[in-house]
LUMTINU-739854 format. One record per atom (N, C-alpha, C): x, y, z. Coordinates in steps of 0.1 Angstrom, whole numbers, plus 5000, padded with zeros to 4 digits. Each point is the difference from the previous one (the first is absolute). Layout:
! residues N
XYZ/...
END
This chain:
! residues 643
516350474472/499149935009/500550025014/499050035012/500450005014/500249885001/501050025011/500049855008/500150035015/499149895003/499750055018/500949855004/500650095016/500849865008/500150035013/500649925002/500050025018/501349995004/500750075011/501149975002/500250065012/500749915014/499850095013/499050055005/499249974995/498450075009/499450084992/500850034988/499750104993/499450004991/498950044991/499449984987/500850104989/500649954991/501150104990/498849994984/500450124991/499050024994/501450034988/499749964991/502049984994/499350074986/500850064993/499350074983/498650064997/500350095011/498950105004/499950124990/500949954990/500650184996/498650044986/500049885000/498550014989/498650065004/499750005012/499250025004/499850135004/498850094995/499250125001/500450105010/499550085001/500450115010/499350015010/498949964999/499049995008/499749825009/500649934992/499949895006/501449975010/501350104997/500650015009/499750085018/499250074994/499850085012/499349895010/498849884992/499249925009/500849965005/501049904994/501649935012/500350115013/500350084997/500250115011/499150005009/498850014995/498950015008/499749905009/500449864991/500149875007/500749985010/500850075001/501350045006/501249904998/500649984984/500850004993/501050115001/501749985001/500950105000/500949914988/500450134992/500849984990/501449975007/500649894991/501549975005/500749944986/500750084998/501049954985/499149974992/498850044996/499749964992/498749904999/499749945013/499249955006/498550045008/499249915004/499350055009/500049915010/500250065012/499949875013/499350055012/499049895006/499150055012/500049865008/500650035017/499749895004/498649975004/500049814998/498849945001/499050035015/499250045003/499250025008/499049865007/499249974982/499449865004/499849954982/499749884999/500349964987/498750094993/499150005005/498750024995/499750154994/500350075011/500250134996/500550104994/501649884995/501250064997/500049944982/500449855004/499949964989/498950014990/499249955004/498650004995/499250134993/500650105009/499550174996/500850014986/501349975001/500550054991/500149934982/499649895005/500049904990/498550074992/498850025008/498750024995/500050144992/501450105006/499650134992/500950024988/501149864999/500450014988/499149914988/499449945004/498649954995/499350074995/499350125008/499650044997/499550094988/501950085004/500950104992/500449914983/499549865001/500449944990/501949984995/500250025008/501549975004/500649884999/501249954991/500249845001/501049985005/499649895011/500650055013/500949825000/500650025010/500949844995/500649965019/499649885004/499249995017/501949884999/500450035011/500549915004/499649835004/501049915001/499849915008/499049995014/501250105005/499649995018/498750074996/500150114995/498750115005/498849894996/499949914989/498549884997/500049895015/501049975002/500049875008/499250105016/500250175000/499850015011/498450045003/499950044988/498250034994/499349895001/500749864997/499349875003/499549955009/501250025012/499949995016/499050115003/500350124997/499150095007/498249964993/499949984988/498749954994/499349855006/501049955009/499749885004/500049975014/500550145008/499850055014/498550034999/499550104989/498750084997/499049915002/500349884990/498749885004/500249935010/500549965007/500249965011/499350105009/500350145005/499850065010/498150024992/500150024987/498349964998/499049895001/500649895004/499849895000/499850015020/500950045005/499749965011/499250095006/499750154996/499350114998/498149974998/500049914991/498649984995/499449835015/501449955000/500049875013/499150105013/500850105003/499550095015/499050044995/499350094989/499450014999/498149915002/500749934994/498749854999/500349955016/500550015011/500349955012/499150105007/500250094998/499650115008/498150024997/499650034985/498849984998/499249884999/500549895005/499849885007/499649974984/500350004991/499949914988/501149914992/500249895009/501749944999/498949875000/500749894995/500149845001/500149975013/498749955007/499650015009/500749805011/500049964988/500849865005/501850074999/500150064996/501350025009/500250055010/498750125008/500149995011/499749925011/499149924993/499549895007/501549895004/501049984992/501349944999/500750115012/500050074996/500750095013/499549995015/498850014999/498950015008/500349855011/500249884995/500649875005/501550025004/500650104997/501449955004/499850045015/499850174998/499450055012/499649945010/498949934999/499649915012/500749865006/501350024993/500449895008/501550095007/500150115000/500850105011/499250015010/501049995009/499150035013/499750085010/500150094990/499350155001/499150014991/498550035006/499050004988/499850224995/500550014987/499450134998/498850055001/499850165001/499050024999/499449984986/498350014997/499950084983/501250124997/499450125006/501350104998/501449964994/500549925006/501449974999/500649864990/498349905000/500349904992/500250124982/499050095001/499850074987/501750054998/500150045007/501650095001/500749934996/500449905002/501249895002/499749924985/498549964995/500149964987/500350164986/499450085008/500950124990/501150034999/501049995010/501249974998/500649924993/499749855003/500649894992/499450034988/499150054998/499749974984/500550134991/500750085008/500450144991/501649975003/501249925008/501349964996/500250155007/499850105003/500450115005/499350125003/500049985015/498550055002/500050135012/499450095005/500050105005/499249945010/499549995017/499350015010/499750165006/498950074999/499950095008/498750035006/500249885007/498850005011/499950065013/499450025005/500150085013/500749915012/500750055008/500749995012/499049915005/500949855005/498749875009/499149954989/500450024989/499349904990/500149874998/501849945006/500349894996/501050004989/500650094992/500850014995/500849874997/500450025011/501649875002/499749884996/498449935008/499549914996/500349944987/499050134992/500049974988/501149954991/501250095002/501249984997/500649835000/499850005014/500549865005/499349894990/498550024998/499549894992/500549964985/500450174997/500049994987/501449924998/501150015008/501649994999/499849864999/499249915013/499649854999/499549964989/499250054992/499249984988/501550014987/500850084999/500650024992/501549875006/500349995009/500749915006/499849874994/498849955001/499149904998/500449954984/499950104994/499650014985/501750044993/501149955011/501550024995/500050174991/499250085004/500750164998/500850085005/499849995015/500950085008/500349885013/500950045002/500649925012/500750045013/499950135001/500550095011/499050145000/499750065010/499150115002/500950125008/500450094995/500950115000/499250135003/499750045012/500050085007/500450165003/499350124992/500950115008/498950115001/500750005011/499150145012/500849995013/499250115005/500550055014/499949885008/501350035010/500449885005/498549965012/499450075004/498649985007/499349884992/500049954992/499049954992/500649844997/501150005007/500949854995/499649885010/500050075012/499149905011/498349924992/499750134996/498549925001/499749974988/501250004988/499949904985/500749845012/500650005004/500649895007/498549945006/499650065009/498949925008/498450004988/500450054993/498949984989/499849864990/501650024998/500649854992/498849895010/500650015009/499849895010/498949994999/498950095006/498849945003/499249994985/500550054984/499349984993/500649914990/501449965003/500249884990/500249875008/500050045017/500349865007/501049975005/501450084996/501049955002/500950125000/501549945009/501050145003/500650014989/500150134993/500950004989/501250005002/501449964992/501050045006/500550134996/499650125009/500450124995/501250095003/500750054991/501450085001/499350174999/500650075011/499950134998/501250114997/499750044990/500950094991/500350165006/500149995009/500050145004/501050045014/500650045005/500750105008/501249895006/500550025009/501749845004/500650044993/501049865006/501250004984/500150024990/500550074989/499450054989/500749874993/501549935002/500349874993/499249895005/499649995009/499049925001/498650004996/499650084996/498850064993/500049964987/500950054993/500449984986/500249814999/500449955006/500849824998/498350025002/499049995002/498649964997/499949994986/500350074994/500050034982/500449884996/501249955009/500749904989/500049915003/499249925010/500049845004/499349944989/500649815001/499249934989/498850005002/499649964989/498750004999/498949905012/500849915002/499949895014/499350065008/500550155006/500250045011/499550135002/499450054985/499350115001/498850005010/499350165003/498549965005/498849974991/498950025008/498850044991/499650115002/500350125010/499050115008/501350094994/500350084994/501150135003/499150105004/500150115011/500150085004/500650145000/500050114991/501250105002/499750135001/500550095000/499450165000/500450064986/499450144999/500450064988/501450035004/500750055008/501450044999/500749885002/500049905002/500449854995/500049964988/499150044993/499850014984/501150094992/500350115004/500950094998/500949975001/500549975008/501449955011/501049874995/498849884995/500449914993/499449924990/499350134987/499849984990/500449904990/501650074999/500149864989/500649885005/499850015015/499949845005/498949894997/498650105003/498749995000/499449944985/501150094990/499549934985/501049894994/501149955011/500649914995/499649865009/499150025007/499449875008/498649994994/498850124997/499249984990/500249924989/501450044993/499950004984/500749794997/500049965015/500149854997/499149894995/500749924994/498949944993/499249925010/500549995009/499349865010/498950105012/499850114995/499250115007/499150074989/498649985007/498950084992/499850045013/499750145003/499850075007/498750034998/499150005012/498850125001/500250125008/500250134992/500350115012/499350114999/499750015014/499150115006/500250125011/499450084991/500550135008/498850045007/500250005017/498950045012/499950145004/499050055000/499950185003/500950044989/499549994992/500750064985/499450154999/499550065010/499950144998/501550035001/500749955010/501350055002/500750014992/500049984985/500650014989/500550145000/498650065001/500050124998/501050135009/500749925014/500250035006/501450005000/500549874992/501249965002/500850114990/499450054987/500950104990/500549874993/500350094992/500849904982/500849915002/501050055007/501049855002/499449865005/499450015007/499549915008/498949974988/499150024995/498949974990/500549954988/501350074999/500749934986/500349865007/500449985009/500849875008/498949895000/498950074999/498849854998/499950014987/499750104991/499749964987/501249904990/501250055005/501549874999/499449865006/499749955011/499849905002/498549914996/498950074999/499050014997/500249914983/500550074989/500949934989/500349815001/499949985013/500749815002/498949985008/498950035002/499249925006/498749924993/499749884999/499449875000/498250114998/500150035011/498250045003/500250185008/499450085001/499950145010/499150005005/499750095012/499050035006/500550155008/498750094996/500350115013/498849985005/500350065017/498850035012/500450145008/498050034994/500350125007/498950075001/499350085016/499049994999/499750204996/501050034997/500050194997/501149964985/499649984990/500750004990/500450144996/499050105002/500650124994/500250125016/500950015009/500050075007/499750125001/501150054989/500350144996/499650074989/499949854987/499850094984/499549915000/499650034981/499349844992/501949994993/500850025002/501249974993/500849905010/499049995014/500449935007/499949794993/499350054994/499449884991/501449924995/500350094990/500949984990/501349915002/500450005009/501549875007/498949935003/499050005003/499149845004/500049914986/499950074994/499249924983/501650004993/500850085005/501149984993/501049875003/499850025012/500349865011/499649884996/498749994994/499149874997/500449984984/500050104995/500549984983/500849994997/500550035007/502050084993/499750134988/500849954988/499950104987/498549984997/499249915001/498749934995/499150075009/500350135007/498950055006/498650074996/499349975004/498950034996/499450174998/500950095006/500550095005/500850104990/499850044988/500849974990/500650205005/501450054996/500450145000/498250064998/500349984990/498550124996/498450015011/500449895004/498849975009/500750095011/500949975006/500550055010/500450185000/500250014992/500150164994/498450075000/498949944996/498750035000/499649995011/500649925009/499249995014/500650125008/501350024997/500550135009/499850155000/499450024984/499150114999/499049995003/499049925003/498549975003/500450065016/500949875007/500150085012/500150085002/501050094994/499950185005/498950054993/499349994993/499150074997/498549955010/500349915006/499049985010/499049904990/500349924987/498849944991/499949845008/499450005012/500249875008/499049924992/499050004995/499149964990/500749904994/501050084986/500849964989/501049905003/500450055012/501049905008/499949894999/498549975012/499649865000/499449904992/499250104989/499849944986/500949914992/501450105001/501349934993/500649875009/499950005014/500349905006/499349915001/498950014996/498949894999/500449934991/500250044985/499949994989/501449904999/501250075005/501349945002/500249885011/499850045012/500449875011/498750005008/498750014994/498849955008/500449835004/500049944992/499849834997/501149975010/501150104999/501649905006/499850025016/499150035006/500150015016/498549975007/500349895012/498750035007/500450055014/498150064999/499950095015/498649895005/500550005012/499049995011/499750065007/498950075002/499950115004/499649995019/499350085008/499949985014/498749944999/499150004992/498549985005/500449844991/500749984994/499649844998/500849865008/500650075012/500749925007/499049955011/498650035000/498749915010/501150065011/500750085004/500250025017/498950035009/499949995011/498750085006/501150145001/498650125002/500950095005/500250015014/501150124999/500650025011/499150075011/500249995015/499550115007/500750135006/500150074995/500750165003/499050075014/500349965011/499650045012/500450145002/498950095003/499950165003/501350015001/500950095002/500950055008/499849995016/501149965008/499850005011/500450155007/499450085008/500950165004/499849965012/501650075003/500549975014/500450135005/499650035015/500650115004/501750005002/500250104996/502049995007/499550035013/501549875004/500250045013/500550175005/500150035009/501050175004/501150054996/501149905004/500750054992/500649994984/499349914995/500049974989/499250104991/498849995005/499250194995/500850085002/500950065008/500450155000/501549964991/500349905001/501350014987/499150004987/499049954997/499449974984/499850164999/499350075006/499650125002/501150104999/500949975003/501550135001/500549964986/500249884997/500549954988/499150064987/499050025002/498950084988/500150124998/500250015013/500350205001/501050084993/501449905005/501050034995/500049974989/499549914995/500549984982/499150144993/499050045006/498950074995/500750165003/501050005008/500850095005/501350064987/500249875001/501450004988/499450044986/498649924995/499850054985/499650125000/500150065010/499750214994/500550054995/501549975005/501950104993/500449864991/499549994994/501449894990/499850094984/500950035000/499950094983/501349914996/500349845001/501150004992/499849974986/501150024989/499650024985/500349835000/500749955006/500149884994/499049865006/499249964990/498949945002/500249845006/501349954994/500549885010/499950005013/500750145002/500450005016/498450015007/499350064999/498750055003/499349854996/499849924992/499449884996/500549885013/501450015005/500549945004/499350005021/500650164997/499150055014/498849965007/499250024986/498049985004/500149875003/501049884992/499649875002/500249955013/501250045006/500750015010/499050025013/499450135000/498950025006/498649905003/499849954985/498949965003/500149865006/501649924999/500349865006/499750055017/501050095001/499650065016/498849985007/499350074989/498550025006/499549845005/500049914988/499749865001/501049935010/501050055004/500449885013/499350105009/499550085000/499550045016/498749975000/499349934987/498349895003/501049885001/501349964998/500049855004/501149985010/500850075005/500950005014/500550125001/499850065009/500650185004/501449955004/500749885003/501250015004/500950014981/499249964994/500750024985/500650114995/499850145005/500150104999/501350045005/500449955009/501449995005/501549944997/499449954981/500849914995/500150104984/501149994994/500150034991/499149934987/499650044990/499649924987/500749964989/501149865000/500949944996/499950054982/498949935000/499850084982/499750134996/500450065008/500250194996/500950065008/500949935007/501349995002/499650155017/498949975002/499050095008/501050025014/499750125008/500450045010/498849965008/499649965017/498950015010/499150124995/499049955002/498950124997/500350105009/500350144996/500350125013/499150025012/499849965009/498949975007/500750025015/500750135002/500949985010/499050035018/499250044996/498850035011/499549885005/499749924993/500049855005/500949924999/501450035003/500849894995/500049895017/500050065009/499949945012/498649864999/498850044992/499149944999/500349894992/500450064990/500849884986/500549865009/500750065004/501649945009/499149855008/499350075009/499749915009/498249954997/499750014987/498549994999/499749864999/500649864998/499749865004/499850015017/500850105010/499449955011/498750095005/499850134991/498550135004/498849874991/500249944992/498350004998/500649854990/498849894994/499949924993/499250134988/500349954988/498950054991/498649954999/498750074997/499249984998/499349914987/501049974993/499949934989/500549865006/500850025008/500549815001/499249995013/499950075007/498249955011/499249914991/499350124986/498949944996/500749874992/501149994994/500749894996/499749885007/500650025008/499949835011/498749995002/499550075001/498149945003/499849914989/500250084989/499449934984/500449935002/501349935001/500649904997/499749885010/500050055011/499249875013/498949964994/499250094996/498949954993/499749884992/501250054990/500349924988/500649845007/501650005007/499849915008/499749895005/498450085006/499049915012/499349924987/500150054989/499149974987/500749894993/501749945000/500549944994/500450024989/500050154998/500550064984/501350075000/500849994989/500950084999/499650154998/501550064998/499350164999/501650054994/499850064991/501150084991/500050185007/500850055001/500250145004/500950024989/499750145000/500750064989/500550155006/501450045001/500450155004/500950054990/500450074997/500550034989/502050085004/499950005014/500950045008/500749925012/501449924992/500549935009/500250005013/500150105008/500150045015/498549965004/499449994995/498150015006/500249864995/500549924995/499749864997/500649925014/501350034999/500849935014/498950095013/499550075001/499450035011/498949925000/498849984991/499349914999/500749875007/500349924990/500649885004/500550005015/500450125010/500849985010/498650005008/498850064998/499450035008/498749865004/500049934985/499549874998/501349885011/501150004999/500549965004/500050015017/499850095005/499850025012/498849955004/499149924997/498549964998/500649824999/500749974996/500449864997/499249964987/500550124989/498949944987/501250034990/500249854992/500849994994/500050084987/500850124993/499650114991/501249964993/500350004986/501450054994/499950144991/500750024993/500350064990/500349984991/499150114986/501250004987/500250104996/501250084995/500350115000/501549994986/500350145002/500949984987/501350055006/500250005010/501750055009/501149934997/499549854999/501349914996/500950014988/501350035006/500950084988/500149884990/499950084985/500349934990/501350014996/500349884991/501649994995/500250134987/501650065003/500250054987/499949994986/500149854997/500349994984/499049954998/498550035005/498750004993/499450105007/498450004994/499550085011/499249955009/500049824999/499149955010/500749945009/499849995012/500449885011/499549875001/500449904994/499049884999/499649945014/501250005009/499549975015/499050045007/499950134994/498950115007/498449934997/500249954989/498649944994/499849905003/501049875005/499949915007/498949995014/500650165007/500050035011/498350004997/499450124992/498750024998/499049875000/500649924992/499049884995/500249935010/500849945010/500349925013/499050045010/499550185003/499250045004/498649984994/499850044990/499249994989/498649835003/501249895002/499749894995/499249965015/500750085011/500149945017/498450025002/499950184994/498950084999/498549914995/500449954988/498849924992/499849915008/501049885006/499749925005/498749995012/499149944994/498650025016/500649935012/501349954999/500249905013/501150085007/500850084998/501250055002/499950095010/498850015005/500050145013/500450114999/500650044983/500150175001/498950064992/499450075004/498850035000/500150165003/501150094997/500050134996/501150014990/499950114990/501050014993/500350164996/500750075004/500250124998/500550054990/499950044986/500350014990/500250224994/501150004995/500250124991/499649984988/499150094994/499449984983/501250034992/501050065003/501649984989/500349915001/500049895007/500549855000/499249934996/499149995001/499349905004/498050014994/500450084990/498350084993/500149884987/501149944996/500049934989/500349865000/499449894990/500549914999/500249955011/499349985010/500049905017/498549985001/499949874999/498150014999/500049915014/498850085005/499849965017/498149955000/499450014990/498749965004/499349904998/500449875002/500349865002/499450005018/500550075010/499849965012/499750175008/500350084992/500150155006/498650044998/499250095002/499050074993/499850105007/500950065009/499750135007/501650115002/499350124990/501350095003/499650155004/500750035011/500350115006/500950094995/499750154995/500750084999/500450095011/501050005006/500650105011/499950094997/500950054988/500050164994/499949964984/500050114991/499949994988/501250104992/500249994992/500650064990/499650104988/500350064991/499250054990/500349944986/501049854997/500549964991/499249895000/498450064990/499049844993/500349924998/501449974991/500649894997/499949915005/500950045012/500649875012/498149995007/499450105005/498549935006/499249914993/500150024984/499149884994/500749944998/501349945003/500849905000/499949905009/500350115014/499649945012/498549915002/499050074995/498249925002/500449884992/500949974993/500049894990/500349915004/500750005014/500749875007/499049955004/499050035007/498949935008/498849974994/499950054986/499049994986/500449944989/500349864997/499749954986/499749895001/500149964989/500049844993/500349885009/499349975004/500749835005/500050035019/498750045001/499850045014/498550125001/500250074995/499350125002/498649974993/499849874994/498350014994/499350005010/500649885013/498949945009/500850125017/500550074999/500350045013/500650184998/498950095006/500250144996/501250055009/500450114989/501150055007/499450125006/500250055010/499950085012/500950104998/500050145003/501250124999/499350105008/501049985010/500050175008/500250094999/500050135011/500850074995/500050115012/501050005008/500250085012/500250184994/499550075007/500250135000/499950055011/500850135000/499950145011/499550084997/498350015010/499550104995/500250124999/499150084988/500650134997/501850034997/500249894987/501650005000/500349994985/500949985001/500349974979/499649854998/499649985008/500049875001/498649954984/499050135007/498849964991/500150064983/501450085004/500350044983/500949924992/500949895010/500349934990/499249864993/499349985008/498549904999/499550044990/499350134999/499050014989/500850044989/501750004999/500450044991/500149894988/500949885009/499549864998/499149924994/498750065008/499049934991/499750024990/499950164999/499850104986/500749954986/501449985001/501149914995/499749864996/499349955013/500049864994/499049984995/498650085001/499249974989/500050044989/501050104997/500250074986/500849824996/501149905005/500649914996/499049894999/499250015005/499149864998/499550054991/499150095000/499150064984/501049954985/501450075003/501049964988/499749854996/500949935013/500449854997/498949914997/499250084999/498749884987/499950054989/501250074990/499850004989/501749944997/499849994985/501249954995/501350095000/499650154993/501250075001/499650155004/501050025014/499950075007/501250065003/500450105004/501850055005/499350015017/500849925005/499549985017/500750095013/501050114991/500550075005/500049975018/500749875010/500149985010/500950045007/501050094990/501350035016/500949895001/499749894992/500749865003/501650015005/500450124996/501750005006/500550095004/498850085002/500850155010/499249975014/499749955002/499749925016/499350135008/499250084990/498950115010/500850144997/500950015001/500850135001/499550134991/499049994994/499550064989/498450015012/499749905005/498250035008/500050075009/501449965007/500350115018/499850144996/500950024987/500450154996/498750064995/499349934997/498250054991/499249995006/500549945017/499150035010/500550105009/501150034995/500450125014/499850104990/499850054986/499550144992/498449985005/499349864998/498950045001/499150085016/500949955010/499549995011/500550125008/502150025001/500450095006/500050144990/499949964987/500250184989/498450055003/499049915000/498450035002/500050095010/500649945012/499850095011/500750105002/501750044990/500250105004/499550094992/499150004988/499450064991/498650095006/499649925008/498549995008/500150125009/501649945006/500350075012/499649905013/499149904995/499349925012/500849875006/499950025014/501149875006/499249865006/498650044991/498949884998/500549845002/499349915006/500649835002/499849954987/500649914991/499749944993/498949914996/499350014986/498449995002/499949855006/499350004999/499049905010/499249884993/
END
């Protein structure tokens, strides 16, 4: 008789010697390796492993003889199964609105006595959550997300489930779960943030009594990493049911295995889950798979074989089959709200504005074209880095001379860049704040007086910190109170965030919203400041100075001055300054081209949104400098950029 067991991880297959020649080879095949006499394969997942092997000696009519452990663990795993089917067929009936309608009616009451009233959208959301115990959000950016969260945490609070709401994402996003608490449960939470300082002081958060714990934790994924099994030894107390939620959970994908295993370890002690995220699949549909793994643990819905099926489908391009199987598997476990059912008004995207350059600002944009158009004739080098690195290099160039020609006289910190060689004008460089004001911040201050005399704020957006402190200096000279947000403020070594720095942002942030506070410009970089800072409460007008070629951060950016909880009754406004006849109008229409390919996507369920999310453009500069400078040296023609 066989006897199957478990030992170390290992499934052992013990008095094998009776068995066929052919049913040996299946073990192998199984990927079974002989040892003394044995067969042993470590466990993978109980289902696949145990389960396979048990059915083909069944099959084989083999009499087979099961351990202890290996029944008690078939039990658990058979009784994970109905459970995750049980809460499987729960989403399901939530979602196709065929549920027990007096329980939402019961939910429906608790709701209205927060005082914050949901939208429909979001009341639906927030009862699909609680009624699925672990739930996916991937609704679009300004849906209300957090809201929902908050209600559900109060609802489960209420109901002695969870008792603390455990927070992780980018440190951008800790401010406004804070001011969210507030305006939608009423009250200040007492919140501890887990991330960057003392690292012994950090940690003593883990271990205070229970007295003196918070209710809000706060932390990042390399905090997660950093003090894991701190993390699961303050979880794993009995006087703590945790709700914990992971914000911009694309970043998963970002962070790599260590860090993803570091939530699926803590994820194991939590009370309730939740992920938010409004690009669930950035890159792949495998991007999926730590989401559902995260929410299930071993009980994922997500099973090897599924996952193995989905990665051939991918390469073979069967997007079809893909989403069939995801339907089939985690349709029920996630809701989307999509852009058209958030009742926003739309936006108004005003013409481009074209400005003539001033003189000397034309004959440097103009020499600076020549020469780059100069240099791509002789480059034969074999190594495609260096050459990748070059074009990008070039095409930043090109873009500070549509947004400050004195930028050109500075090196480029993130490509470790030398001054653009430009030694024909270097005299002009030198002294160009006292030859000429730009033509862009001429037409700047007009808009903005306008806006002003109008009693509206007004958001600017440049993408290039030297043209931001020039703005602001030039507002400043006017006696118009302007700040900044930007990302210069050095962060600490033993994270990767600076928590001060975010202080800094939301202090501005808050001054900004306030209608009484008299700052009433706010100069903003889309790397800092494109995420997670919601401004359209009191803002509804934004200015683009210059633009970028990285979609990401631009539909990130529209999102501040467009959503939920502002934007039904008051349209957002968007500029958009240009130099005529410049690259100006190629990065515009490249943008738009982009973003309607992203809007068309983000109204279906599964999509790969391929955004750039973490190479911050460096891939668009270089696909604009083959398209534009290899065109022309192919053509032969030293043609203006189309129009």
């Amino acid at each position: 008789m066989i006897k199957l067991s478990i030992e170390n991880g290992n499934i052992i297959i013990q008095e094998a010697a009776n068995l066929k020649h052919y049913q040996l080879s299946q073990l192998q095949y199984f990927g079974y390796t002989k040892v003394v006499g044995n067969f042993i394969k470590p466990i993978v997942s109980i289902e696949s492993d145990i389960a396979k092997i048990i059915e083909y000696f069944t099959d084989e009519s083999v009499n087979l003889e099961v351990s202890n452990e290996i029944n008690l663990l078939l039990s658990s795993a058979a009784k994970q199964n109905e459970q995750l089917s049980l809460r499987f067929n729960i989403a399901k009936e939530v979602k196709d609105g065929n549920f027990n309608k007096e329980n939402l009616l019961l939910f429906n009451t608790f709701l209205n006595r927060l005082p914050r009233k949901l939208k429909q959208h979001q009341i639906k959301s927030a009862f699909h959550l609680y009624s699925i115990g672990n739930g996916a959000n991937f609704s679009v950016p300004g849906s209300g997300k957090t809201s929902v969260v908050l209600s559900v945490y109060e609802k489960l609070k209420e109901d002695n489930i969870c008792n603390i709401l455990f927070v992780i994402g980018p440190p951008a996003c800790f401010q406004p779960w804070k001011n969210e608490f507030y305006e939608t449960l009423g009250r200040q939470p007492n919140s501890i943030i887990l991330s960057g300082g003392n690292i012994s002081e950090r940690k003593s958060e883990y271990y205070k009594p229970i007295e003196i714990t918070g209710e809000l934790y706060l932390s990042t994924f390399q905090t997660i990493l950093n003090d894991c099994h701190d993390v699961i030894k303050f979880l794993s107390q009995k006087s703590i049911k945790a709700f914990v939620v992971i914000d911009e959970a694309h970043y998963i994908k970002q962070i790599g295995g260590s860090w993803a295993n570091a939530l699926m370890y803590i994820s194991e002690h939590a009370m309730f889950k939740c992920i938010l995220t409004g690009t669930p699949i950035p890159r792949s549909y495998k991007d999926l798979f730590n989401l559902f793994d995260f929410l299930w643990n071993s009980n994922s819905p997500l099973k090897e074989a599924d996952k193995i099926q989905i990665d051939v489908w991918e390469k073979n391009k069967n997007d079809e089959a893909v989403k069939e199987l995801l339907n089939e598997k985690v349709g029920p476990l996630f809701y989307r709200v999509r852009k058209k059912d958030l009742g926003l008004l739309d936006p108004n995207f005003h013409p481009p504005i074209l400005v003539e350059m001033n003189a000397y600002e034309k004959k440097i944009y103009q020499f600076v074209n020549a020469k780059i158009l100069e240099l791509s004739q002789d480059e034969y080098f074999e190594n495609e880095g260096i050459l990748n690195r070059l074009w990008q290099g070039r095409m930043i160039r090109l873009r500070q001379a549509l947004s400050y020609s004195k930028l050109l006289d500075l090196p480029i910190e993130s490509l470790n860049d030398t001054p653009f060689p430009i030694s024909e004008l270097k005299t002009t460089l030198t002294n160009y704040d006292k030859l000429e004001i730009p033509a862009k911040v001429e037409k700047l201050i007009e808009m903005v007086r306008v806006l002003l005399e109008r009693g509206q704020k007004v958001l600017i957006w440049s993408n290039f910190i030297g043209t931001l402190h020039l703005l602001k200096n030039h507002f400043l000279s006017l006696d118009w109170r302007a700040e900044l947000i930007y990302g210069k403020t050095p962060r600490r070594k033993d994270d990767d965030f600076e928590i001060s720095e975010e202080k800094t942002r939301e202090d501005i942030r808050d001054e900004f919203i306030d209608p009484k506070s008299g700052l009433n410009i706010l100069i903003a970089n889309p790397a800092a400041c494109s995420e997670s800072i919601s401004l359209h409460k009191t803002c509804f007008n934004a200015i683009y100075y210059d633009l970028s070629y990285n979609c990401a951060q631009y539909l990130q950016s529209l999102d501040r001055i467009h959503r939920v909880g502002g934007s039904e009754y008051n349209q957002a406004n968007y500029y958009f300054l240009q130099y005529r006849n410049s690259l100006d109008q190629d990065i515009k229409k490249s943008l738009d081209r982009k973003a309607q390919r992203m809007y068309d996507l983000i109204e279906q369920d599964y999509v790969i949104y391929n955004l750039d999310l973490y190479e911050e453009g460096a891939s668009d500069d270089i696909d604009a400098y083959k398209r534009i400078f290899l065109k022309q040296k192919k053509t032969g023609t030293g043609e203006q950029h189309e129009q």
